[in-house]
VMD Tcl script that draws the C-alpha trace (Angstrom):
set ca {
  {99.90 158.35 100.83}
  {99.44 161.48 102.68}
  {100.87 164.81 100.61}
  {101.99 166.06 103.91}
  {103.07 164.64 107.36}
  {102.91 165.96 110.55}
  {104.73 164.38 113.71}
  {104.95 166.07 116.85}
  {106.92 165.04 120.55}
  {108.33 167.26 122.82}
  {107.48 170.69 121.86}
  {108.77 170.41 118.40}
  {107.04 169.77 115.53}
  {108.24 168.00 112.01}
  {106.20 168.61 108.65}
  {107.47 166.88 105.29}
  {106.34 167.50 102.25}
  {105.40 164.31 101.15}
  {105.38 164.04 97.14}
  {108.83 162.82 96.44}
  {107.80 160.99 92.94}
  {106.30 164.42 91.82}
  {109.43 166.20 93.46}
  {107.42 167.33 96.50}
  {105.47 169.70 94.27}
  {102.28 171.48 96.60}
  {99.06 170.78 95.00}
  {95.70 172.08 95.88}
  {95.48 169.21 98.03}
  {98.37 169.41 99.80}
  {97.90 173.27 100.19}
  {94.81 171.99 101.81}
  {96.28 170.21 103.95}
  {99.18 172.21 105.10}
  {96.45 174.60 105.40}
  {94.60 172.47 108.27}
  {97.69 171.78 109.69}
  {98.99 175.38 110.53}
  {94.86 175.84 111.95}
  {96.15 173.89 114.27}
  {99.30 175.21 115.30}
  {98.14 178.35 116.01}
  {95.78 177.55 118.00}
  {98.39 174.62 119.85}
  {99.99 176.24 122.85}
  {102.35 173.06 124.07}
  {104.42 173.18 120.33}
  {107.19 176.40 120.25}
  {109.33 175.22 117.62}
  {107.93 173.44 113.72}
  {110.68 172.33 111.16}
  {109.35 172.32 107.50}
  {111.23 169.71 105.17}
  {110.71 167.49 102.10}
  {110.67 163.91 101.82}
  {113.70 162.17 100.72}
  {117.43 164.00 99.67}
  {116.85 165.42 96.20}
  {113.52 168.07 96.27}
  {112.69 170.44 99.40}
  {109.78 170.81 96.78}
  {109.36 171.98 93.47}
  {106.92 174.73 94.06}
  {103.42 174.67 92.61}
  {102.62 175.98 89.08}
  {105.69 174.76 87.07}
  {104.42 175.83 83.15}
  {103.69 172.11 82.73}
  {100.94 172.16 85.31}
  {99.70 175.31 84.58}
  {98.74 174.33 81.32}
  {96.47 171.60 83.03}
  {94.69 174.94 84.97}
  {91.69 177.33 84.17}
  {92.72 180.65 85.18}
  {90.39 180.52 88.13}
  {91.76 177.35 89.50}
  {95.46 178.95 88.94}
  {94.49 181.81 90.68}
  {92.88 179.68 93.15}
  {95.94 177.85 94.31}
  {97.69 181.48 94.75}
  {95.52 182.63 96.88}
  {94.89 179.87 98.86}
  {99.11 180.25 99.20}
  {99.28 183.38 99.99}
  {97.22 182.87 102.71}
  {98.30 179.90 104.09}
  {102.15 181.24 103.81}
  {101.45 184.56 105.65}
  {99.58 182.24 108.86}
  {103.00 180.28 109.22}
  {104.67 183.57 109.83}
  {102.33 184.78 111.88}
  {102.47 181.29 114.16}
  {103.66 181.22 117.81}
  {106.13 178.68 117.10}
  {109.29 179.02 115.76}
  {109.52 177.90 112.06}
  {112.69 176.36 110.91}
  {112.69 175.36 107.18}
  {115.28 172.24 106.49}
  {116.05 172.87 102.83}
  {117.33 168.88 101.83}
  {117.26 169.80 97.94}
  {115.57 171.85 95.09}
  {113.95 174.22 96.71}
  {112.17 176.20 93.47}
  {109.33 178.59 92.69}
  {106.54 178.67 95.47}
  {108.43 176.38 97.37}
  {111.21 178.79 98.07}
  {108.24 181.58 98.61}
  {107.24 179.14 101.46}
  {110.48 178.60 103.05}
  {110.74 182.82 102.94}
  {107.72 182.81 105.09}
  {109.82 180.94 107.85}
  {111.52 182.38 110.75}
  {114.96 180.58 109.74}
  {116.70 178.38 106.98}
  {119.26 175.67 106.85}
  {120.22 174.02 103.74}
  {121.61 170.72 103.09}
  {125.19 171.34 101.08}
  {123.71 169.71 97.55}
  {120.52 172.44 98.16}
  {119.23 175.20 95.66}
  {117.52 177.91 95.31}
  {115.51 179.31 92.74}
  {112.73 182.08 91.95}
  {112.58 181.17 88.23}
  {109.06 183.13 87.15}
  {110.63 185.47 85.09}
  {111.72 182.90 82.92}
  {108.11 182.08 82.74}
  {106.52 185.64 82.08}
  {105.53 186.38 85.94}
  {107.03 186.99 88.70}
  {106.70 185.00 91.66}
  {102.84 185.43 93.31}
  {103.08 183.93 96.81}
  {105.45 186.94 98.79}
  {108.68 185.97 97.40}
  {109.05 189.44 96.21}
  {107.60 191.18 99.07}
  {110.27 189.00 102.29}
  {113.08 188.49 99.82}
  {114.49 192.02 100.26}
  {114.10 192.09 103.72}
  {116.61 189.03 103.87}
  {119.10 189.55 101.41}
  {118.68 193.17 100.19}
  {116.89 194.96 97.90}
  {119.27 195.08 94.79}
  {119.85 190.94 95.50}
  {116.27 190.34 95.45}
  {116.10 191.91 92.72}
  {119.04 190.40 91.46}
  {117.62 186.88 92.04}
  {114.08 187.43 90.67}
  {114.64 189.36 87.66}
  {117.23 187.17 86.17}
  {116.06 183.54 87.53}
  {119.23 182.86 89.23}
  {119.75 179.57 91.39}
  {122.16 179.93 94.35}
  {123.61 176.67 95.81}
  {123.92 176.35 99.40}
  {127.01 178.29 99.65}
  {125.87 181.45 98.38}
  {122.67 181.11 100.23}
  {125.13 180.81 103.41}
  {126.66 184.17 102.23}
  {123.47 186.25 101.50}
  {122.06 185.37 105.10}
  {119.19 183.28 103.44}
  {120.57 180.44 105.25}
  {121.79 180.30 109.17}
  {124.15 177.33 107.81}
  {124.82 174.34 105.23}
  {125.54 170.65 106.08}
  {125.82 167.72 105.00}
  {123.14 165.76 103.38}
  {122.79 162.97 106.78}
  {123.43 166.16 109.26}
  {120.78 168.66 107.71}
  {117.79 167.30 109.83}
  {119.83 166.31 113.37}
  {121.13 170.12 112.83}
  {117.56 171.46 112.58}
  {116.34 169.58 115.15}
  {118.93 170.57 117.48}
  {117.95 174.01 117.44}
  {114.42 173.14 117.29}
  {115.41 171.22 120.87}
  {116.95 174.28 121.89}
  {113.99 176.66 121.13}
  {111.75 173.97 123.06}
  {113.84 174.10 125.92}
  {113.27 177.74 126.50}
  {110.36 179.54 127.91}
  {107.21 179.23 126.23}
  {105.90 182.97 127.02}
  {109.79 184.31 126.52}
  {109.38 182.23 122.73}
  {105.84 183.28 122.11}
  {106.63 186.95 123.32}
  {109.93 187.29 121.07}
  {108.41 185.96 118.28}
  {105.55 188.60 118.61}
  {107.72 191.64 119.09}
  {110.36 190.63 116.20}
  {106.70 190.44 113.87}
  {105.44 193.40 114.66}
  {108.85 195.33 114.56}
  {108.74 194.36 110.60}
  {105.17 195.08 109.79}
  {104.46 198.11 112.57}
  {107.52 199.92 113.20}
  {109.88 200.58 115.64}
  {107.45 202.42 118.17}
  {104.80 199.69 117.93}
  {107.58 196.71 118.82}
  {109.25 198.85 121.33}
  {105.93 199.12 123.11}
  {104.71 195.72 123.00}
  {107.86 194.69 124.60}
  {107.91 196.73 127.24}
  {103.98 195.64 127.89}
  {104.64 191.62 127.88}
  {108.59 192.24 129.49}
  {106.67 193.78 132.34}
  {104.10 191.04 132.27}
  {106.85 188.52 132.33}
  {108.19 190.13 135.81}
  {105.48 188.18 137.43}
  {105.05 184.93 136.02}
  {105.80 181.36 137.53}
  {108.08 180.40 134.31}
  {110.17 184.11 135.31}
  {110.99 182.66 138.35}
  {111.19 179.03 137.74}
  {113.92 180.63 135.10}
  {115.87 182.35 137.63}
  {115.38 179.56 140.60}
  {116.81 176.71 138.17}
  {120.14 178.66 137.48}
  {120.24 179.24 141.01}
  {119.88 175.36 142.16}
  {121.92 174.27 139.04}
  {119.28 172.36 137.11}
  {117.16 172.21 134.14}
  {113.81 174.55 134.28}
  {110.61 173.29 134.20}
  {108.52 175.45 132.49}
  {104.80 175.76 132.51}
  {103.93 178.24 130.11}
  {102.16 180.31 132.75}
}
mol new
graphics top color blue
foreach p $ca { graphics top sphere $p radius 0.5 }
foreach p [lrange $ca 0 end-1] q [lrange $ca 1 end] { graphics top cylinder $p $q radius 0.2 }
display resetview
């Protein structure tokens, strides 16, 4: 059985955490793998919208060093799989595609670190959400403590790491780390509906938002501001710009090329 899946049709891309009798935990291996699979998104210029989800209802995933694995780790090999984390967490938000995580159940430890790399979060209404380190002696090692302010506030993230707190889906829905909470059978039709709706957009108005709304958290306003106004003027004279404005003229669906 693979430890991750990948499916892709129609622009949008589905990747499931597949370890549901080890509650979707990420081990080296399927680091690895999720690993060669964002390789290839970045480099995949058809695919502008990726949802990232567990396998069955209970676990989004479990996270990666729970205490009982660690103990099975040398301190080389634990350091290892953070690394190899980190890394592979900072390339999904750095991909073209819009990344919508799907949270369908315990979403805990590195697991929720992952889902903070994502551009957006949904949660199924059973979901939670934990950064329990502290209660472990660390605090969490994969950026959890370096996005979580920027989505729910500083004093909340601190909140939330510092005391181990879960939040069900509710309270996620009320700190913003969620866009919205549903039902169990309507978590994944919701996500891909707005995958569907990303995909039906633009490709260089995706890839260029995307880019801008990165760089305005990392380089500042001034950097963002002129990066838009470089690719905006670009856009002026593409064949998707005008495909754009000729479809809502005829009163059909665009057909966009990318180019």
């Amino acid at each position: 059985m693979e430890d991750i899946l990948f499916e892709s049709e129609r622009r949008v891309a589905v990747i499931t955490l597949n370890r549901p009798d080890d509650e979707n935990r990420m081990t080296l291996q399927a680091l690895e793998q999720l690993d060669a699979i964002v390789d290839d998104l970045a480099r995949d210029e058809e695919t502008l919208a990726v949802i990232l989800t567990g396998s069955g209802s209970e676990f989004f995933s479990a996270g990666m060093l729970h205490p009982k694995v660690r103990a099975t780790l040398t301190k080389e090999q634990i350091l290892g799989m953070v690394r190899l984390a980190n890394s592979v967490f900072d390339r999904i938000e750095a991909l073209p595609q819009v990344v919508i995580a799907a949270l369908n159940g315990v979403t805990r430890a590195g697991a929720a670190e992952l889902t903070l790399a994502c551009d957006m979060r949904i949660a199924a209404s059973h979901a939670i959400f934990a950064i329990p380190e502290a209660k472990w002696g660390g605090f969490p090692g994969a950026g959890g403590s370096v996005r979580l302010p920027d989505i729910v506030g500083r004093a909340r993230a601190l909140e939330l790491i510092c005391t181990a707190r879960e939040l069900d889906a509710q309270e996620m829905e009320s700190l913003g780390l969620v866009l919205g909470t549903y039902s169990s059978e309507k978590l994944m039709p919701a996500a891909l509906d707005i995958a569907n709706r990303v995909a039906a957009c633009g490709p260089l108005a995706i890839r260029g938002a995307k880019r801008i709304v990165n760089l305005r958290e990392r380089g500042g306003f001034s950097a963002a501001r002129e990066l838009s106004d470089t690719l905006r003027y670009a856009l002026e004279s593409t064949k998707d710009m005008a495909e754009g404005q000729a479809a809502i003229l005829e009163g059909r669906a665009p057909r966009f090329t990318g180019k």
